[in-house]
DSSP file (Angstrom, degrees, kcal/mol; ACC not computed):
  #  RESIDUE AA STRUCTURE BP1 BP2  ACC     N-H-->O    O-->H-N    N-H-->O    O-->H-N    TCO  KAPPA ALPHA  PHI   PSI    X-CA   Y-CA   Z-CA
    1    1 A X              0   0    0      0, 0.0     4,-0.4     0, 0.0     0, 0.0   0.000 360.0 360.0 360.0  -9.0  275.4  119.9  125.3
    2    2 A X        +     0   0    0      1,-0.2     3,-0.0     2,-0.1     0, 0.0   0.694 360.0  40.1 -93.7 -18.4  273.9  122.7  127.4
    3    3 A X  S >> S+     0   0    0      2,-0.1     3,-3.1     1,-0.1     4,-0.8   0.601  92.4  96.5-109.3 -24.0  277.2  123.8  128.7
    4    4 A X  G >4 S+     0   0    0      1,-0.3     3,-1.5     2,-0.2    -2,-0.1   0.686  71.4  60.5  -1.3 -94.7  279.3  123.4  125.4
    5    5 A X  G 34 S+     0   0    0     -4,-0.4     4,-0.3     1,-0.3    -1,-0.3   0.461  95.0  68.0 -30.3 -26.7  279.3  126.5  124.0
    6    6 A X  G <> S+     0   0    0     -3,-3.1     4,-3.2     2,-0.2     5,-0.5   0.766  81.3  71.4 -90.1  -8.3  280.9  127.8  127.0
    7    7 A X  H XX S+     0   0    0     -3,-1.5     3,-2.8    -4,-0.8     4,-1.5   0.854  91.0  57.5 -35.8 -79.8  284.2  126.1  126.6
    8    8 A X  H 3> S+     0   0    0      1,-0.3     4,-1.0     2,-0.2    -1,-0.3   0.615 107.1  55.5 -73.6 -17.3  285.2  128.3  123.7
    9    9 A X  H 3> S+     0   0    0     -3,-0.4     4,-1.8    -4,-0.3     3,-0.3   0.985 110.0  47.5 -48.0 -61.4  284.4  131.1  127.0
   10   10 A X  H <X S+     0   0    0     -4,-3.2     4,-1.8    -3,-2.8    -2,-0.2   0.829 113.3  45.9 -71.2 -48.2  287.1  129.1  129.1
   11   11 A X  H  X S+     0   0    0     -4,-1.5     4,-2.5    -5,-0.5    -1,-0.3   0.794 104.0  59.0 -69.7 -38.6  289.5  129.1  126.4
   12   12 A X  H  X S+     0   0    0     -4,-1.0     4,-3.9    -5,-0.3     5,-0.4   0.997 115.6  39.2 -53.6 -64.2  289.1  132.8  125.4
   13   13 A X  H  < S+     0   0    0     -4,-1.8    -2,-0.2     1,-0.2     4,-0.2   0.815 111.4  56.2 -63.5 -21.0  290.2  133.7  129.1
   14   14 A X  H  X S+     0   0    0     -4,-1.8     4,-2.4     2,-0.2    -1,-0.2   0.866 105.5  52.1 -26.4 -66.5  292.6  131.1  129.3
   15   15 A X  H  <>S+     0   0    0     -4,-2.5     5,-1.5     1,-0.2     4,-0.4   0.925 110.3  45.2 -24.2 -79.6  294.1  132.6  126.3
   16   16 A X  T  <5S+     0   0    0     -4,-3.9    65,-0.3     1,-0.2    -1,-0.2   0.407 113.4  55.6 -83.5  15.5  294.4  136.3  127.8
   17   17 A X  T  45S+     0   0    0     -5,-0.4    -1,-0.2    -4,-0.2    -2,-0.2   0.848 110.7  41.0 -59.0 -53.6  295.7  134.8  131.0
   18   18 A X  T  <5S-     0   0    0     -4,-2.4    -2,-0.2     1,-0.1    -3,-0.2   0.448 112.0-121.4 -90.9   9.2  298.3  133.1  129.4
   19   19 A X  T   5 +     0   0    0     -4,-0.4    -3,-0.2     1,-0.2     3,-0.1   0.381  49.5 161.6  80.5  -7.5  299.2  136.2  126.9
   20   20 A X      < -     0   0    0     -5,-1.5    -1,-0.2    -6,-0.1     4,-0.1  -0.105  54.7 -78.1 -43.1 128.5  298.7  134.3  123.8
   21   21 A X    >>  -     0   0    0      1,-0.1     3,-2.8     2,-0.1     4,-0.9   0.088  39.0-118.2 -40.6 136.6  298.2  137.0  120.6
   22   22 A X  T >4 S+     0   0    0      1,-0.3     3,-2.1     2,-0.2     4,-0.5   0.890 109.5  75.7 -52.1 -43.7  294.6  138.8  120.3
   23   23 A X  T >> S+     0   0    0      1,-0.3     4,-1.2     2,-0.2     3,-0.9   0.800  81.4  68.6 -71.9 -17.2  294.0  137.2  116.9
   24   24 A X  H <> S+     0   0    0     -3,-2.8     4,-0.7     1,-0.2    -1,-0.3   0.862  89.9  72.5 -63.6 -19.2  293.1  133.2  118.8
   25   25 A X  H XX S+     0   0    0     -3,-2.1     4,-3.2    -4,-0.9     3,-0.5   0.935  90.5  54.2 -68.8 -27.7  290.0  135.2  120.0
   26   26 A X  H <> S+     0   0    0     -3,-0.9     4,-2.8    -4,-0.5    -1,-0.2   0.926 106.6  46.2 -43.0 -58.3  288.8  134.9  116.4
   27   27 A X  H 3X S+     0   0    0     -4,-1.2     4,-0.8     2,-0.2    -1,-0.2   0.495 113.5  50.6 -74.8  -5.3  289.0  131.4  116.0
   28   28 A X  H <X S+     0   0    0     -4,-0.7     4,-4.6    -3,-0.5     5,-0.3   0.847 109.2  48.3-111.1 -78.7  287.3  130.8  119.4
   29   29 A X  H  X S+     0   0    0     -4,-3.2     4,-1.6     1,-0.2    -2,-0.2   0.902 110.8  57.7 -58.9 -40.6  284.4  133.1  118.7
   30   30 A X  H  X S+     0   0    0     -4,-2.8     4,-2.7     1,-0.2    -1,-0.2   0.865 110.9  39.7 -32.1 -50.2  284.3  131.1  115.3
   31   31 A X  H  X S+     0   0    0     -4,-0.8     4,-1.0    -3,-0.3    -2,-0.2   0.935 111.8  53.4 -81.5 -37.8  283.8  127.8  117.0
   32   32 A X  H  X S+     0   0    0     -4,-4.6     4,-1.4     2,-0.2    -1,-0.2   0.844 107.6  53.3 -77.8   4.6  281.6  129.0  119.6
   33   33 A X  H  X S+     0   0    0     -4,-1.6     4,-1.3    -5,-0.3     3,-0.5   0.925 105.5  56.5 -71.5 -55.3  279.3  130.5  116.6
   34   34 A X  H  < S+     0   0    0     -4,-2.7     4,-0.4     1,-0.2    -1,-0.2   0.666 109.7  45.5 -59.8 -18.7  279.4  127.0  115.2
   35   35 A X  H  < S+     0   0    0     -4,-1.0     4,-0.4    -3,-0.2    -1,-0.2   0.639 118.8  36.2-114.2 -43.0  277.9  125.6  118.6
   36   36 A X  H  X S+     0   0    0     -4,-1.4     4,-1.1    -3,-0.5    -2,-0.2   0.457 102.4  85.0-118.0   1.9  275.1  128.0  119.3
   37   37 A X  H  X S+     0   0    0     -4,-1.3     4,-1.9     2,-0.2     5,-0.2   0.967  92.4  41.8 -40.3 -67.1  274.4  128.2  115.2
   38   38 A X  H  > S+     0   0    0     -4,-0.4     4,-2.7     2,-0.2     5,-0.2   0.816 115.8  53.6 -60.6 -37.0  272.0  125.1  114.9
   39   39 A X  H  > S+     0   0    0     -4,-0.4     4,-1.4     1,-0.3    -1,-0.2   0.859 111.7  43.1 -82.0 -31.6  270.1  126.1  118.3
   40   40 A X  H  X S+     0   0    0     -4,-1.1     4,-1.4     2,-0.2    -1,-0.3   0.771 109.7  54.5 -90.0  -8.8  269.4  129.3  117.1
   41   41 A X  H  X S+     0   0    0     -4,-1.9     4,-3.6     2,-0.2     5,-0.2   0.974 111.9  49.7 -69.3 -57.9  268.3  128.2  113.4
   42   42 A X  H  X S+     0   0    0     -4,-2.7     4,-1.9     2,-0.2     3,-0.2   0.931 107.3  51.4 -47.3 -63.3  266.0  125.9  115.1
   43   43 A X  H >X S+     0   0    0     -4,-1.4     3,-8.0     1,-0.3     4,-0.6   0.811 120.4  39.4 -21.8 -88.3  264.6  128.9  117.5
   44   44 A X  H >< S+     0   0    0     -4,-1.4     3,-0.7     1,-0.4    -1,-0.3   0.634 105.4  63.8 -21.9 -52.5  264.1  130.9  114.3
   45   45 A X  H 3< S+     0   0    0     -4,-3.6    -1,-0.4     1,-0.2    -2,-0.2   0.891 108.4  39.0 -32.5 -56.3  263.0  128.2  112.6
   46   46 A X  H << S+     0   0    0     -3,-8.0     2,-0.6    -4,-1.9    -2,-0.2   0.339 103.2  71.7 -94.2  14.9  259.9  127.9  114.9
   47   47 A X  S << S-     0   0    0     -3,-0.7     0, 0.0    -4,-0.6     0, 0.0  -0.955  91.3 -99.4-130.4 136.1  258.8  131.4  115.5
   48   48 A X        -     0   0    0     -2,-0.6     2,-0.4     1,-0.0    -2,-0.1   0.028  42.4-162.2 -46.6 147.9  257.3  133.7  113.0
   49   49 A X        -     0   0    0     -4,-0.1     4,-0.1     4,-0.0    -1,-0.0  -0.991  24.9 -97.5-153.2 155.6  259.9  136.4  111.2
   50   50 A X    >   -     0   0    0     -2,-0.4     3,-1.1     2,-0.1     0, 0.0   0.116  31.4-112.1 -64.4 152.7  259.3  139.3  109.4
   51   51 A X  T 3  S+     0   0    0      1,-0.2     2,-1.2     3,-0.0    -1,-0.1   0.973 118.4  50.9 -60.1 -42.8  259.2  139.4  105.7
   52   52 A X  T 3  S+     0   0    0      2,-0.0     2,-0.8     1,-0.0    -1,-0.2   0.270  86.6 131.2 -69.3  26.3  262.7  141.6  105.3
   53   53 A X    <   -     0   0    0     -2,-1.2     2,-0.5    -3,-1.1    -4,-0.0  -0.766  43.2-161.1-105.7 118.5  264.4  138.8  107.8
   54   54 A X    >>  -     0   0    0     -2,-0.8     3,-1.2     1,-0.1     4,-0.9  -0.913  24.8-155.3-134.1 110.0  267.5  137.6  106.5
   55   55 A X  H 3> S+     0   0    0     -2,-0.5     4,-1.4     1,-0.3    -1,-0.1   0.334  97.4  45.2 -96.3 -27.4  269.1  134.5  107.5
   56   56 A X  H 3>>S+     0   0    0      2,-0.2     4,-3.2     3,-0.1     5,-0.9   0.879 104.9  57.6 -75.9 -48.0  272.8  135.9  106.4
   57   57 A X  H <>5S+     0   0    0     -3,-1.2     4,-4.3     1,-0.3     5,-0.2   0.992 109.1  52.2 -43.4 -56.7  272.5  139.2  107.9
   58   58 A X  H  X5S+     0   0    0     -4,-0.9     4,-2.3     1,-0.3    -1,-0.3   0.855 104.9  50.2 -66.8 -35.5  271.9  137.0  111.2
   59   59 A X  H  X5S+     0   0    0     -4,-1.4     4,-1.3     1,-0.2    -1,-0.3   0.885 114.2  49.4 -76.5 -25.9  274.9  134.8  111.0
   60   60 A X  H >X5S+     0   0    0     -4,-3.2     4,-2.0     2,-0.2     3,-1.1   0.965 110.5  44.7 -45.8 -57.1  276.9  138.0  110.6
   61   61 A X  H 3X<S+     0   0    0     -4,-4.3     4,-2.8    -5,-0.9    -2,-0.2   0.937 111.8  57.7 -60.7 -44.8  275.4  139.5  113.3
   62   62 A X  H 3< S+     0   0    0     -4,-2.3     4,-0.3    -5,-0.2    -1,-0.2   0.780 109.7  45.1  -9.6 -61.5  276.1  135.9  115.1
   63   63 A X  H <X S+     0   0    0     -4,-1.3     4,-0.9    -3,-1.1    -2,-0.2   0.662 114.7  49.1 -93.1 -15.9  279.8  136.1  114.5
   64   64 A X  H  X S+     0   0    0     -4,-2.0     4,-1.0     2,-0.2    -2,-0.2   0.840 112.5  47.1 -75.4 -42.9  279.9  139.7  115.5
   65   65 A X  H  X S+     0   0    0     -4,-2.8     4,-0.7    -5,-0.3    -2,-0.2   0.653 112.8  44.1 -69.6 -24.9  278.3  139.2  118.4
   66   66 A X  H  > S+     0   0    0     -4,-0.3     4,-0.8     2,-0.2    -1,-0.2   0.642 108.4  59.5-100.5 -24.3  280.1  136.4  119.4
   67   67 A X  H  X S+     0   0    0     -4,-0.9     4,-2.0     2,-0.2    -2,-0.2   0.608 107.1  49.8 -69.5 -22.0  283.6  138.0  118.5
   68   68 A X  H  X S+     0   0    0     -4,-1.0     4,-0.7     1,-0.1    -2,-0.2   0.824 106.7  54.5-111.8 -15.9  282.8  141.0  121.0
   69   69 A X  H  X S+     0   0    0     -4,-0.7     4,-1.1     2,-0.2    -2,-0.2   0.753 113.1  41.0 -55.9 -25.1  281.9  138.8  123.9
   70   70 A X  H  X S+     0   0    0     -4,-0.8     4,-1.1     1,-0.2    -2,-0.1   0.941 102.7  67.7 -80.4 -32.1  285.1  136.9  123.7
   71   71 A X  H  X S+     0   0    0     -4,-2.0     4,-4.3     2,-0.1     5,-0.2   0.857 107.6  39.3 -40.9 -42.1  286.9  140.0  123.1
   72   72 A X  H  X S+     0   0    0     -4,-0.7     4,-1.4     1,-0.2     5,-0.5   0.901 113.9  50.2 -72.9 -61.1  285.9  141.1  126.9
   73   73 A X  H  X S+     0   0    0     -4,-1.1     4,-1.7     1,-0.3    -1,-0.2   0.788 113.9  44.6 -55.8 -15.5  286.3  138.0  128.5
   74   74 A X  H  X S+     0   0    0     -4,-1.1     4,-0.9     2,-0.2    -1,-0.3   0.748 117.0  54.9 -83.1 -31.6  290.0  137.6  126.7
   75   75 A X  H >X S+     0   0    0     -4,-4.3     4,-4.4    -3,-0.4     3,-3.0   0.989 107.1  42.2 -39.9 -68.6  290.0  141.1  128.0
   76   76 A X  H 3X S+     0   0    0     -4,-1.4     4,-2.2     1,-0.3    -1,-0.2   0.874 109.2  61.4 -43.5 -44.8  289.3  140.2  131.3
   77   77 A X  H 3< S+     0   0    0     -4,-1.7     4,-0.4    -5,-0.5    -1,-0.3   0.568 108.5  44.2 -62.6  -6.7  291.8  137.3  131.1
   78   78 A X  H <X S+     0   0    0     -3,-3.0     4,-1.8    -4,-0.9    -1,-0.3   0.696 109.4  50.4-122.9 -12.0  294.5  139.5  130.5
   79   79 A X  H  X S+     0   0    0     -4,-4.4     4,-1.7    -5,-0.2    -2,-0.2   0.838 107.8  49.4 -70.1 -26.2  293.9  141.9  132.7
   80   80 A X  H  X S+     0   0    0     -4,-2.2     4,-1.1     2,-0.2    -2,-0.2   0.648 108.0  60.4 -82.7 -13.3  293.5  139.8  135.6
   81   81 A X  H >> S+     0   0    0     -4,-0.4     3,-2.9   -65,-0.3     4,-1.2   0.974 107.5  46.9 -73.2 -83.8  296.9  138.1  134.4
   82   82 A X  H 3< S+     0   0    0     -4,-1.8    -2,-0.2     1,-0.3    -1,-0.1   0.490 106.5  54.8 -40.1 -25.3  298.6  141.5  134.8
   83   83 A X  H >< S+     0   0    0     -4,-1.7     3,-0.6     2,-0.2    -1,-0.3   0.749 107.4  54.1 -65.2 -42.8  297.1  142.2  138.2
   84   84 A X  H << S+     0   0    0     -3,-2.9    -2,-0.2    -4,-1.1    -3,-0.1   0.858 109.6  47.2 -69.5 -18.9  298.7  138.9  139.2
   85   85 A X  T 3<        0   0    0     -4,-1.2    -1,-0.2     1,-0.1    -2,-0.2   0.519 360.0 360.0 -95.4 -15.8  301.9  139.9  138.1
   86   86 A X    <         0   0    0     -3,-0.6    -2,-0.2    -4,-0.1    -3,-0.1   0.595 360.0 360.0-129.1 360.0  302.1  143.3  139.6
């Protein structure tokens, strides 16, 4: 379970290896947001938070966050595809 979450990594570069359309990176960062969700509610769970702290704001922020790491690494994949190719 500790390595899970990066699958939906492997698959992002995978992706922009193989040339596949920008928009799979979505669904990717979706699933690994579903994976690292529960582990961080727990965190949260057990550590004090500020009165204004608001439990939506943070799954946004989640899915954002997890949508611009996948971006690079589909990045990476697609550059390093194009280096192989020229």
């Amino acid at each position: 379970m500790k390595f899970l979450p990066y699958l939906p990594l492997i698959a992002s570069f995978i992706l922009g290896y193989l040339g596949y359309p920008f928009g799979l990176v979505f669904v990717a960062a979706i699933v690994s947001t579903l994976l690292l969700f529960p582990k961080r509610r727990l965190q949260l769970r057990n550590q004090p938070q500020a009165p204004d702290r608001n439990m939506m704001l943070d799954g946004a922020f989640l899915i954002v966050q997890q949508t611009l790491i996948h971006f690079v690494v589909f990045a990476l994949g697609l550059f390093l595809m194009r280096m192989m190719a020229g």
